[in-house]
PyMOL commands that place a pseudoatom at each C-alpha (Angstrom):
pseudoatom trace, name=CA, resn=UNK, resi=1, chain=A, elem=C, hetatm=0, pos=[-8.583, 6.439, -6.383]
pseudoatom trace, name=CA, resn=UNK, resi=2, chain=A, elem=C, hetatm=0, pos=[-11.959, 5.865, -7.698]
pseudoatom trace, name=CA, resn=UNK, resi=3, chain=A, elem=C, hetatm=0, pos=[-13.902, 3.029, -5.999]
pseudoatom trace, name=CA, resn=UNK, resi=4, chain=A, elem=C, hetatm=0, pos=[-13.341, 4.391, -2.568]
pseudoatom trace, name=CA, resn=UNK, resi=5, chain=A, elem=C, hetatm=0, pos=[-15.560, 6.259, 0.103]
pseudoatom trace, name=CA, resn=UNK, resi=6, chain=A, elem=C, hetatm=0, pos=[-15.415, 7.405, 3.352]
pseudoatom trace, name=CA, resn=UNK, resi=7, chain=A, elem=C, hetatm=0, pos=[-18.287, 6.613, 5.641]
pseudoatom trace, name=CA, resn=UNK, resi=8, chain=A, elem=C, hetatm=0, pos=[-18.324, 9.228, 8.241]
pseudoatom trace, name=CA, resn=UNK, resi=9, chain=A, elem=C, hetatm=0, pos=[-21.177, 7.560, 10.455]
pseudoatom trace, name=CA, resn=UNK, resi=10, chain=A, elem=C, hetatm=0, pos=[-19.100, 4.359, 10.139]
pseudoatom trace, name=CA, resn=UNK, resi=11, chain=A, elem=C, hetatm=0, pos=[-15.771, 5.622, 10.502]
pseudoatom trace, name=CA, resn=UNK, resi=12, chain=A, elem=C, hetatm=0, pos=[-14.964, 3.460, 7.911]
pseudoatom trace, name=CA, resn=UNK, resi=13, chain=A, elem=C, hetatm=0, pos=[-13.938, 3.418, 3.699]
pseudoatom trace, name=CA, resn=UNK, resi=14, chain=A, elem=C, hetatm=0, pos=[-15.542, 1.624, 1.267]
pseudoatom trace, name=CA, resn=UNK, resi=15, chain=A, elem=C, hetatm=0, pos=[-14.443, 0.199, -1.128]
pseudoatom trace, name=CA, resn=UNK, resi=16, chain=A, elem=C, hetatm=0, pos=[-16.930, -0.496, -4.357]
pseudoatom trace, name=CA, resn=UNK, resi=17, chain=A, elem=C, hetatm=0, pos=[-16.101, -0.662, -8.268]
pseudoatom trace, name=CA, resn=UNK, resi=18, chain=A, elem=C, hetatm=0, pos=[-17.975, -1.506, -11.507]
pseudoatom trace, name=CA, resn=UNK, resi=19, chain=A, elem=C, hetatm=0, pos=[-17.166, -4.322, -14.135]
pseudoatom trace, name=CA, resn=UNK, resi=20, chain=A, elem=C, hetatm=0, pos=[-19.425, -4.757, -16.858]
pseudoatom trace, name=CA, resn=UNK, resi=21, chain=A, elem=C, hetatm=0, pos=[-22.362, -2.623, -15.673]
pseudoatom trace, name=CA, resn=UNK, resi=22, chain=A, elem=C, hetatm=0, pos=[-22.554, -4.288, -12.411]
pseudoatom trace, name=CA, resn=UNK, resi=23, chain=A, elem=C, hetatm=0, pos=[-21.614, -2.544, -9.156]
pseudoatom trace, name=CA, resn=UNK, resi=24, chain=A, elem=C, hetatm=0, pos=[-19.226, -5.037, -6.880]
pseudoatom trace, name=CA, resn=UNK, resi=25, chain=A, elem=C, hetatm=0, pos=[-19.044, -4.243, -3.334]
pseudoatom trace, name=CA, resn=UNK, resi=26, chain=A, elem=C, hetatm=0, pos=[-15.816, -5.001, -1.802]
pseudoatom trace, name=CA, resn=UNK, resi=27, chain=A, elem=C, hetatm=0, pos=[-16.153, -4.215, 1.949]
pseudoatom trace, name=CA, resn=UNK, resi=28, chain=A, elem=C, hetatm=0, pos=[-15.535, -1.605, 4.404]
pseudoatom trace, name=CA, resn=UNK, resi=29, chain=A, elem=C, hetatm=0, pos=[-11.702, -1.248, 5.765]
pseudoatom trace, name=CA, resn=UNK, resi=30, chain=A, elem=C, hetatm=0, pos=[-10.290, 0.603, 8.930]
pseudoatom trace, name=CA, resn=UNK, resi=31, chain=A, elem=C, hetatm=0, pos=[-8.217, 2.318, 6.706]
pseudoatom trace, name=CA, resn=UNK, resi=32, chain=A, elem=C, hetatm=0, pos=[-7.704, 3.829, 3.233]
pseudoatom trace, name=CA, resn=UNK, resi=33, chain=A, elem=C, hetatm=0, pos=[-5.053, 2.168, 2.312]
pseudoatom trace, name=CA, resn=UNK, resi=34, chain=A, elem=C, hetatm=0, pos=[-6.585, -1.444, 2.816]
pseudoatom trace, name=CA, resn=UNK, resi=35, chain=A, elem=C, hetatm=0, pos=[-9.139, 0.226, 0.334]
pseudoatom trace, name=CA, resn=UNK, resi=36, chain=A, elem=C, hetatm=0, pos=[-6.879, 0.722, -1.853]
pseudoatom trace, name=CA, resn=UNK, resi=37, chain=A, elem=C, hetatm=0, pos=[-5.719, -3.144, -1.628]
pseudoatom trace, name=CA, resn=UNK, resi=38, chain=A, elem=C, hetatm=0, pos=[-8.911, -4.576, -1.899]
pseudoatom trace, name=CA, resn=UNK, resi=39, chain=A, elem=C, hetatm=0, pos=[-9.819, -2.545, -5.443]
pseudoatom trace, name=CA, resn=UNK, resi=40, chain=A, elem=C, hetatm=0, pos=[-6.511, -3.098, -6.993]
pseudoatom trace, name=CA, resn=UNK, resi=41, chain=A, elem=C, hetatm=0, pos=[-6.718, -6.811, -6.424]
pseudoatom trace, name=CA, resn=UNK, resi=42, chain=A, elem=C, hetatm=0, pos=[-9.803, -6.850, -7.430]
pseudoatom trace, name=CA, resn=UNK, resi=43, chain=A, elem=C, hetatm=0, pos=[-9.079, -4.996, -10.726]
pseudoatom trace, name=CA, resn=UNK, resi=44, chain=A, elem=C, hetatm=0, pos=[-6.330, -6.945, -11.265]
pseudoatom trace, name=CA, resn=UNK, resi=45, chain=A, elem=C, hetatm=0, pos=[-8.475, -10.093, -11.138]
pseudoatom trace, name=CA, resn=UNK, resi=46, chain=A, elem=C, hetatm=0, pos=[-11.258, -8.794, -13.344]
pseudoatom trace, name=CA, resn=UNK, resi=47, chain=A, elem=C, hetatm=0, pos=[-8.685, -7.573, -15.807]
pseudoatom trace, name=CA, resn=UNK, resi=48, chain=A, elem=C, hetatm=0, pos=[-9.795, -4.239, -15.419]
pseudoatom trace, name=CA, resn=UNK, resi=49, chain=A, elem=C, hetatm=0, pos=[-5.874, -2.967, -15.474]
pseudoatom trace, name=CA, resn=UNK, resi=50, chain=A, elem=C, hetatm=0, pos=[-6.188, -3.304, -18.903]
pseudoatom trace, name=CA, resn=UNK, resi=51, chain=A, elem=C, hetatm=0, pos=[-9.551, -0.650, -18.893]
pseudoatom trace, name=CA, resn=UNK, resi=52, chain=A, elem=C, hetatm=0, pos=[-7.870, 3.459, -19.495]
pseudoatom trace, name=CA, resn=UNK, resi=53, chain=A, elem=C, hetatm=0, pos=[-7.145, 4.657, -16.290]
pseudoatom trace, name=CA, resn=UNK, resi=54, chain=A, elem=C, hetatm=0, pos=[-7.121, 8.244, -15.175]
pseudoatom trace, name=CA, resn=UNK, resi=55, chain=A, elem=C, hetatm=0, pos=[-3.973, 9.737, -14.735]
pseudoatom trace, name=CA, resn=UNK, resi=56, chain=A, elem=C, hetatm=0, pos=[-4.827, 9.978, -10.695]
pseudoatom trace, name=CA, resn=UNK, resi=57, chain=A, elem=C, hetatm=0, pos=[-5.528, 6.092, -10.449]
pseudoatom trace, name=CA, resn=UNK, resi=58, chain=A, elem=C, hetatm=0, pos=[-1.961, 5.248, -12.006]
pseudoatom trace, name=CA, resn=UNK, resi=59, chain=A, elem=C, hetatm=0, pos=[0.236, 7.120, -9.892]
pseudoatom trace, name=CA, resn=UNK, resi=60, chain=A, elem=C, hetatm=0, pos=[-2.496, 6.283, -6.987]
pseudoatom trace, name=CA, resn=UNK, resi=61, chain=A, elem=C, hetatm=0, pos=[-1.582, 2.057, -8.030]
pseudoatom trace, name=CA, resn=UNK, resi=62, chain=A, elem=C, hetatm=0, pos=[2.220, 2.961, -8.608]
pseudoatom trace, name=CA, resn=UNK, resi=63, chain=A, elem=C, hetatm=0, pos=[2.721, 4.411, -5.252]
pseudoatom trace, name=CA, resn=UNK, resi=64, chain=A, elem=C, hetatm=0, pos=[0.543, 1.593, -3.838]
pseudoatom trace, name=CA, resn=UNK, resi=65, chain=A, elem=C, hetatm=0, pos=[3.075, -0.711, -4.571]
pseudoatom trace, name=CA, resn=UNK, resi=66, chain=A, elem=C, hetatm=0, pos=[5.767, 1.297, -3.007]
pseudoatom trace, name=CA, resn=UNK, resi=67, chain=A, elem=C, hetatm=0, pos=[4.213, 1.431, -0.254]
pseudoatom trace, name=CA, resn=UNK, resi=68, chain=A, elem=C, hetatm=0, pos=[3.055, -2.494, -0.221]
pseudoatom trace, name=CA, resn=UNK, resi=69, chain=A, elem=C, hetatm=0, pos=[6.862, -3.053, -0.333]
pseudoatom trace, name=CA, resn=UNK, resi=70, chain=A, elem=C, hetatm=0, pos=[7.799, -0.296, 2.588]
pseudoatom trace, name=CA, resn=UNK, resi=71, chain=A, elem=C, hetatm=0, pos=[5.600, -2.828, 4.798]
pseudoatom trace, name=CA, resn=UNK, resi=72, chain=A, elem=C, hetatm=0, pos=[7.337, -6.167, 3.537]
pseudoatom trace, name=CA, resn=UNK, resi=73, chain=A, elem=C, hetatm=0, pos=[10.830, -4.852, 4.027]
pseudoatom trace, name=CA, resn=UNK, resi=74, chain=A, elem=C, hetatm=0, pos=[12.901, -4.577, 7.317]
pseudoatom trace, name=CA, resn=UNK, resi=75, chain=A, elem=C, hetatm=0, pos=[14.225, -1.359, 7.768]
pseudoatom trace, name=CA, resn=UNK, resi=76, chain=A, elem=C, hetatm=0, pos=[18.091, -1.386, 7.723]
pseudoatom trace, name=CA, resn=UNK, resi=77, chain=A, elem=C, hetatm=0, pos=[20.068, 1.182, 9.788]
pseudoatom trace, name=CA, resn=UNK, resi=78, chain=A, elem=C, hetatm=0, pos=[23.553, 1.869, 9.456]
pseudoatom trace, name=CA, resn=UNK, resi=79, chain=A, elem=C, hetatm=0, pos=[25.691, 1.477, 13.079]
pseudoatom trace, name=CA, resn=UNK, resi=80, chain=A, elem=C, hetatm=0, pos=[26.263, 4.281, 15.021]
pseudoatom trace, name=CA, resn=UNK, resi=81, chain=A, elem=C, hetatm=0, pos=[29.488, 5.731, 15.587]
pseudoatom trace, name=CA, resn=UNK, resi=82, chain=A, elem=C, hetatm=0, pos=[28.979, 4.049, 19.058]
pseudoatom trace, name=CA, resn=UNK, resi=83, chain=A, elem=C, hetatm=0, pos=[29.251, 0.894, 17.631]
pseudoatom trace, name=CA, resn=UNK, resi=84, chain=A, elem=C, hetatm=0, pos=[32.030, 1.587, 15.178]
pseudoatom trace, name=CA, resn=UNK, resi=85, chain=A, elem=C, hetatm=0, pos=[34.099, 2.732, 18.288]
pseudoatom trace, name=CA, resn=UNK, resi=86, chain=A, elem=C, hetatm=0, pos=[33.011, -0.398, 19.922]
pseudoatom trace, name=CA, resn=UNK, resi=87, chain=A, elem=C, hetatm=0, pos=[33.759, -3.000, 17.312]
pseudoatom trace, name=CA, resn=UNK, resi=88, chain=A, elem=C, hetatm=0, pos=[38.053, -0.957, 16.593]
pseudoatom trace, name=CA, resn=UNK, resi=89, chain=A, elem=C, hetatm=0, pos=[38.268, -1.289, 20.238]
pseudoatom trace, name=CA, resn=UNK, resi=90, chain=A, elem=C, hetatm=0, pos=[37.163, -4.938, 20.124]
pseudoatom trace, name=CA, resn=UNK, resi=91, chain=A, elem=C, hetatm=0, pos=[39.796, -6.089, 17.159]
pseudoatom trace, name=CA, resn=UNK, resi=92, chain=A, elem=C, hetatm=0, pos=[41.893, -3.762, 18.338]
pseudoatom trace, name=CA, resn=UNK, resi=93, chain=A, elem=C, hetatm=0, pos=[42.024, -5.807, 21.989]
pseudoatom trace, name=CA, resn=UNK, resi=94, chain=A, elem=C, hetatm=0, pos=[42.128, -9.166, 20.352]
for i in range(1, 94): cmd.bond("trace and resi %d" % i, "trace and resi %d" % (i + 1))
show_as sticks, trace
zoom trace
């Protein structure tokens, strides 16, 4: 995604982008894909979403927001066999 850095001495990405001739610096983050965060809000608040966008940078914000809902959503296992055997023996004793 364009916008983003890594700072080897730092350890560190930054994240910078450009609206209207001016250069806004957004921070440094512990990790890329908070760097990603920070310049897609940022776009999105600047209206620069509407600006072309390489082909890289749209699959690079589509699987952003995959992976912003991966974080917000429990994960939901199915029950063991363990506890399928558990819960017939259950009704099955009642």
């Amino acid at each position: 995604m364009t916008g983003i850095t890594y700072e080897k001495s730092r350890n560190r990405y930054r994240a910078r982008i450009t609206h209207e001739g001016s250069l806004i610096d957004l921070g440094r983050f512990d990790t890329e894909l908070k760097a990603k965060r920070a310049v897609s809000k940022k776009r999105k608040e600047l209206a620069l979403w509407f600006k072309p966008m390489t082909a890289e940078e749209l699959v690079s914000d589509f699987r952003l927001g995959f992976e912003e809902e991966k974080v917000k959503q429990p994960r939901i296992t199915k029950p063991s066999l363990f506890d399928k055997l558990s819960l017939w023996l259950k009704q099955r004793n009642s």
